[in-house]
N, C-alpha and C positions, 0 to 999 in steps of 0.2 A: 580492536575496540575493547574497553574493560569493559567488566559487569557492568559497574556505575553509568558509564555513557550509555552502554546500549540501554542501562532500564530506563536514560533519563528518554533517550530515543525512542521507547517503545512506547512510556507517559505521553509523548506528543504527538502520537500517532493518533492512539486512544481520544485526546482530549480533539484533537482535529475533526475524529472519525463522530463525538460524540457530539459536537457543536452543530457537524453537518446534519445530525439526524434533528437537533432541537429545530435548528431554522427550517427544516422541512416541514418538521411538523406542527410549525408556528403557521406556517401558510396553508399547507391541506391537511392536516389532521386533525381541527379543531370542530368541534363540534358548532353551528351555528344556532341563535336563538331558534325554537321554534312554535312560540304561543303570537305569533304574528297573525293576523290577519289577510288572506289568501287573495289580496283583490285582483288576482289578476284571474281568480275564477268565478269575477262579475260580469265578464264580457263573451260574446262570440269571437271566435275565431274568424280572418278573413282570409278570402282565395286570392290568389293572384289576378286573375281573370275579370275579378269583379270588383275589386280594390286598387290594385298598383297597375304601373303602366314601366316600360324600360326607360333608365334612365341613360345610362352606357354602356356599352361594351356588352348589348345584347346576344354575342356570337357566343361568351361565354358565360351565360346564364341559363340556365336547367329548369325546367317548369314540371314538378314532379306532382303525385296524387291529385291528379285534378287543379292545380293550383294551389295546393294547402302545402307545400316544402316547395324551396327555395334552394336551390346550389348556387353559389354567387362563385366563380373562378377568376384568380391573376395567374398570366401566364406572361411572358415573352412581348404575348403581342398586347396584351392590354388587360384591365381591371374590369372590374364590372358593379352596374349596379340598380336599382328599381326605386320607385318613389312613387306615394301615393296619389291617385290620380284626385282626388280635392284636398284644399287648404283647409287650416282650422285653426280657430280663433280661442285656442286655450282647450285642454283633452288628458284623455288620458291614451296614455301610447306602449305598445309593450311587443316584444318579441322575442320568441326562445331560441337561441342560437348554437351552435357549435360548432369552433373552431379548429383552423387547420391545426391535426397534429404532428408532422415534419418541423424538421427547422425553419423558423419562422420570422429571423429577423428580417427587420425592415415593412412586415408586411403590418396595413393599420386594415382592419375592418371598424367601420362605423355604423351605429345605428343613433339618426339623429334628425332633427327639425330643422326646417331650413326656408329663408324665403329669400334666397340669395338672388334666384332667376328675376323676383317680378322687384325687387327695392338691393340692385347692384351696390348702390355703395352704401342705404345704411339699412345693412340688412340683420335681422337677426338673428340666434342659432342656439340650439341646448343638443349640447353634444353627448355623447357617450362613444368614446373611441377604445378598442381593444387593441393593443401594440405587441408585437411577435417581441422575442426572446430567440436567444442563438439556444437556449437549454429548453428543452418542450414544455414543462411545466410554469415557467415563470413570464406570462401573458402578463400585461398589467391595464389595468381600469384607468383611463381618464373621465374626468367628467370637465366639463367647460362649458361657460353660458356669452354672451355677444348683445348684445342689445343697440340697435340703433346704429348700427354699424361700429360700435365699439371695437375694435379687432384689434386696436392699439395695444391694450389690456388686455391679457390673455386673464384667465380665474381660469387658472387649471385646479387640480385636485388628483393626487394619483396613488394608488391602491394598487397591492398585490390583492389576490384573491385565494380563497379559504380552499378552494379545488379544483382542480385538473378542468379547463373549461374545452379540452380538445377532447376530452371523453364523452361527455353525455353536454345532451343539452341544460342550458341553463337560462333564466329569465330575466332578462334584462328592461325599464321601464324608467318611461319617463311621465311626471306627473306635470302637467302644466296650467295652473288657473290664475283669478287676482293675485290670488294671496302669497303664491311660494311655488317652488321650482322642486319638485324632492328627483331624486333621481334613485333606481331600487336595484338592488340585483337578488334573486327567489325572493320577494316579496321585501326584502330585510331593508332597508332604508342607507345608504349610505354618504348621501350628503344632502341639504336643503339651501335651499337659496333664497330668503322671505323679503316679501315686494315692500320694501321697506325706502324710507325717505333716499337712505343712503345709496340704494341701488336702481332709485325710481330714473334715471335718465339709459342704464345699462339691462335693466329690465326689457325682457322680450315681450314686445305688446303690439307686434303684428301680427296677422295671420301667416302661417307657416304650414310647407307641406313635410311628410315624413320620409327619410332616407335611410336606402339599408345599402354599405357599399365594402367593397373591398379593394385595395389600389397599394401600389408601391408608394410608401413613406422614406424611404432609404436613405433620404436628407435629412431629417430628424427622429425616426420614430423610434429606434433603439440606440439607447446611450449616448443620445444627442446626433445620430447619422453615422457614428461609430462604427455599425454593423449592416450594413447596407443589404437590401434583398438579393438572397444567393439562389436563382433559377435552375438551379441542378437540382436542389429540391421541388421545383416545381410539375406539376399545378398545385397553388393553394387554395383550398376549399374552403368556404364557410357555408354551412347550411343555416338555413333560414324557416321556422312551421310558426303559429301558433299565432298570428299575427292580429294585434288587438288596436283598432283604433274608436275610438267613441270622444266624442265633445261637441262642440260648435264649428259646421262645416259651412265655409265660408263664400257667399256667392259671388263670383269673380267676376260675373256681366253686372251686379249693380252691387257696388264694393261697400256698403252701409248697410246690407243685408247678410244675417246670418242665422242657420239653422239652428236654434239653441232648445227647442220643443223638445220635455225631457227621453231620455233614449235617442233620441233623434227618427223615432217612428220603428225603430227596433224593436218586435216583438220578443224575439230571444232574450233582451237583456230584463232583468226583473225589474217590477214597476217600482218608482220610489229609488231607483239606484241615478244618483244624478254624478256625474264625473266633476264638473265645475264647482258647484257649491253645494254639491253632499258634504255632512261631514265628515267620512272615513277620507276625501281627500282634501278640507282643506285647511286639517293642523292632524299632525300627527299624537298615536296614541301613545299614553304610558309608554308601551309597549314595544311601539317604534324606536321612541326616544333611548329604549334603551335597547333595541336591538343597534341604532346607528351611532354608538357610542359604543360598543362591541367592536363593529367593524371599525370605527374611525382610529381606537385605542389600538389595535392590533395590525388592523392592514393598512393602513393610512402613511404614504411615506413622502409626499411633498403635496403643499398646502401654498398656495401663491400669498396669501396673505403674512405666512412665514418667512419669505424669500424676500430678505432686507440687503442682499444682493444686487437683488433683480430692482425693487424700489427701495428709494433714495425716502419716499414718502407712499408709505402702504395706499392705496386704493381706500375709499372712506368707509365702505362696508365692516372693515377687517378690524375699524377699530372696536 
């Protein structure tokens, strides 16, 4: 090999070697806004015991400190998962999670609202799905909403994230009232969904209970089913603490009745802090707007309303 080649060879090493470091630290090295507003340090914490009930695969769920951490396990024999023991009729929903850090394709944990059990086919759903990666670091965020049994439509939304989410925990939140759908990860905002003419039949406007799960995705959940869940790495872990639910809880023996008295008789939560029609949740601040225009500019990598593809004629919101 002459000089000339090997320098052009060693230039391509370098530019390789240098490219890989940007993209890394386009995703975790990036400093996130931080003049945000903390709301997730407006609520109590809930126990397991006195909040959630099992949902599946209770042989491999872990009930640690009294109820306040969560081990949710996929193994072999099965997924698992827990769900709150009442509905609610618009809230605010939040939980600090961390994920398995092994290889982790295939594997989808969820944390997410659901009234699937009591309205089968037109049921509706505000999701936040976290999806394994064959590489440990590159987890990615779904967000997706359902309304009225809309399932035809998918509004997906999907996001790398700014850090290592199998390291330490991290917050994840859903905001649910009239007005708009925001979905948060540390406080930071990274998409909204406003209860708007155009989204008024796909709008979730049942009461819905809260889900935290873990389960083999293997048929879609990396690179399209690409990378299917590999069980030599297992058991996959997800922990689950910090666990916030507050809104309108909904009473299921006379279904026109809902608890909406503000806190809902929680002395912990400060008086005046209302989840439905405060205004810290129902338009975001300055300040969001430009924290989730941060994340959207940067980690934001497929957007359904983009996906002219997928539709022939976008969904009407999109226009």
């Amino acid at each position: 090999m002459t000089m000339s080649l090997k320098y052009n060879f060693f230039l391509l090493i370098l530019i390789s070697f240098c490219f890989s470091i940007t993209t890394h630290s386009l995703q975790h090295d990036l400093t996130p806004p931080n003049n945000l507003q903390h709301l997730t340090n407006l609520f109590p914490h809930l126990s397991f015991n006195k909040s959630f009930s099992y949902f599946f695969g209770s042989q491999n769920i872990q009930i640690l400190d009294n109820g306040s951490y969560i081990n949710l396990i996929l193994n072999k024999v099965s997924g698992s998962g827990f769900k709150s023991l009442d509905m609610y009729y618009y809230g605010f929903f939040s939980a600090s999670i961390k994920l398995p850090s092994t290889y982790s394709a295939g594997v989808v944990v969820a944390f997410y609202m659901s009234n699937s059990e009591v309205y089968p086919k037109k049921h509706d759903e505000i999701d936040i799905e976290l999806l394994g990666h064959e590489k440990r670091k590159e987890w990615v965020l779904q967000t997706n909403v359902y309304g009225d049994g809309s399932v035809s439509t998918g509004r997906e939304e999907k996001f790398y994230l700014w850090f290592d989410p199998s390291q330490q925990f991290h917050e994840y939140t859903i905001i649910w009232n009239p007005h708009h759908i925001v979905f948060m990860v540390d406080n930071i905002p990274v998409r909204e969904v406003n209860h708007s003419e155009a989204m008024s039949t796909a709008y979730p406007s049942k009461p819905m209970s809260m889900y935290s799960t873990i389960w083999d995705g293997s048929d879609w959940a990396t690179h399209g089913g690409k990378k299917p869940v590999n069980y030599n790495f297992a058991p996959f872990i997800a922990s689950f603490k910090e666990m916030e639910m507050e809104g309108c809880v909904w009473n299921q023996s006379n279904s026109s009745n809902y608890n909406c008295s503000n806190n809902n008789g929680d002395h912990s939560v400060p008086m005046g802090i209302n989840p439905i029609e405060g205004e810290q949740f129902v338009k975001l601040s300055e300040e969001q707007k430009m924290g989730m225009k941060w994340v959207r500019d940067k980690f934001m990598f497929y957007s359904y309303c983009k996906d002219l593809n997928r539709f022939k004629i976008l969904p009407p919101e999109c226009k």
